[in-house]
C-alpha positions as CSV (number, residue, x, y, z in Angstrom):
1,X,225.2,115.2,146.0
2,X,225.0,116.4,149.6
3,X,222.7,114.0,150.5
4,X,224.6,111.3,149.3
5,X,227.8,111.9,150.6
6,X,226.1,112.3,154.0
7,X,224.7,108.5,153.6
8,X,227.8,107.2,152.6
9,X,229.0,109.0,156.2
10,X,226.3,107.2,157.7
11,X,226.8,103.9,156.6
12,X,230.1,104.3,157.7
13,X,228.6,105.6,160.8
14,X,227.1,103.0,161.6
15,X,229.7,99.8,160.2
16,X,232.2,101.5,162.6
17,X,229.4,101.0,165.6
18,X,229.5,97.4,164.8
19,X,233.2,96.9,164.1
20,X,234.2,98.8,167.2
21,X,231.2,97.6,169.8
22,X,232.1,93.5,168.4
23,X,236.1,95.1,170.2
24,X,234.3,95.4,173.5
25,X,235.1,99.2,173.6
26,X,233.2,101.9,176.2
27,X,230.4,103.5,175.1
28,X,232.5,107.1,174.9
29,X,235.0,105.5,172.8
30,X,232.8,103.5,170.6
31,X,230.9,106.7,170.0
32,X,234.0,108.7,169.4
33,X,236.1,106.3,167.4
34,X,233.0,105.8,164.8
35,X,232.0,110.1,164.6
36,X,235.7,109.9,163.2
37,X,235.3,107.6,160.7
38,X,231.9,109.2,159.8
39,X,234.0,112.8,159.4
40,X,236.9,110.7,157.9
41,X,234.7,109.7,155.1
42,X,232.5,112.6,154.4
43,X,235.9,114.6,153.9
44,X,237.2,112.3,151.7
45,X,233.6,111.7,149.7
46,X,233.6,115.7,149.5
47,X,237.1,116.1,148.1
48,X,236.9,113.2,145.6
49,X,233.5,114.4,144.3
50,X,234.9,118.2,144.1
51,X,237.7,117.2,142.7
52,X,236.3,115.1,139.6
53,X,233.9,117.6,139.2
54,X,236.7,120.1,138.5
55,X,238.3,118.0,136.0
56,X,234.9,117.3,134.0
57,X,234.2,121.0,133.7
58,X,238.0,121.5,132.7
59,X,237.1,118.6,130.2
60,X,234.5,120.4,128.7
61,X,236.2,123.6,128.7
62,X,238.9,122.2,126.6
63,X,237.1,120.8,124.4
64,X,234.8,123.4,123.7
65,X,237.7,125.6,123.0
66,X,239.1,123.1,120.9
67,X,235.5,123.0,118.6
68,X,236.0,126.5,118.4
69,X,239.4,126.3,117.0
70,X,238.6,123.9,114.9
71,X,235.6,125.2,113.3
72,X,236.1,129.3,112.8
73,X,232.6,131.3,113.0
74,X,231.8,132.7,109.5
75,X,232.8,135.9,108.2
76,X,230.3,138.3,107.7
77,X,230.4,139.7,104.1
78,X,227.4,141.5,104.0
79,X,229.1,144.8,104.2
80,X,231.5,143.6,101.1
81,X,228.5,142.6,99.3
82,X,226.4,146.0,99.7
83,X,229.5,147.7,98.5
84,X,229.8,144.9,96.0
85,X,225.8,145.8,94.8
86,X,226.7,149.3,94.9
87,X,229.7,149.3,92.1
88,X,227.8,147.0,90.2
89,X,224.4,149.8,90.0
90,X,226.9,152.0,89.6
91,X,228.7,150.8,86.6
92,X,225.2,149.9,85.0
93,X,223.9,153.5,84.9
């Protein structure tokens, strides 16, 4: 994902070049003006993927505790059952 957002940057990068140099602006400022928009955008790429990241693990978290609810593990009843086994031999002898 790194990579990407640091593309996206880039392609910013570099339509910024050509927005701002078609202006007539100094080299400095051209330069200057378009690393903003290139950090401008790889902020905001960073935060929006982080951010929706969060929500899809919260997602699943939710509704893997709602399956859980939902469906209750099984009770284990094989100490009911030995004891079960053991009155029955017992009331056979």
């Amino acid at each position: 994902m790194n990579k990407v957002i640091f593309q996206v940057g880039l392609l910013a990068f570099c339509v910024a070049t050509v927005v701002f140099g078609a202006q007539q602006l100094s080299l400095i400022e051209l330069d200057s003006r378009s690393f903003i928009v290139f950090i401008g955008v790889v902020v905001c790429a960073a935060l929006i993927l982080a951010t929706s990241m969060l929500f899809v693990d919260k997602e699943k978290e939710h509704s893997t505790q709602s399956t859980a609810e939902s469906n209750p593990p099984a009770k284990n009843y094989s100490s009911v059952s030995k004891a079960t086994q053991t009155a029955t031999a017992q009331s056979k002898s």
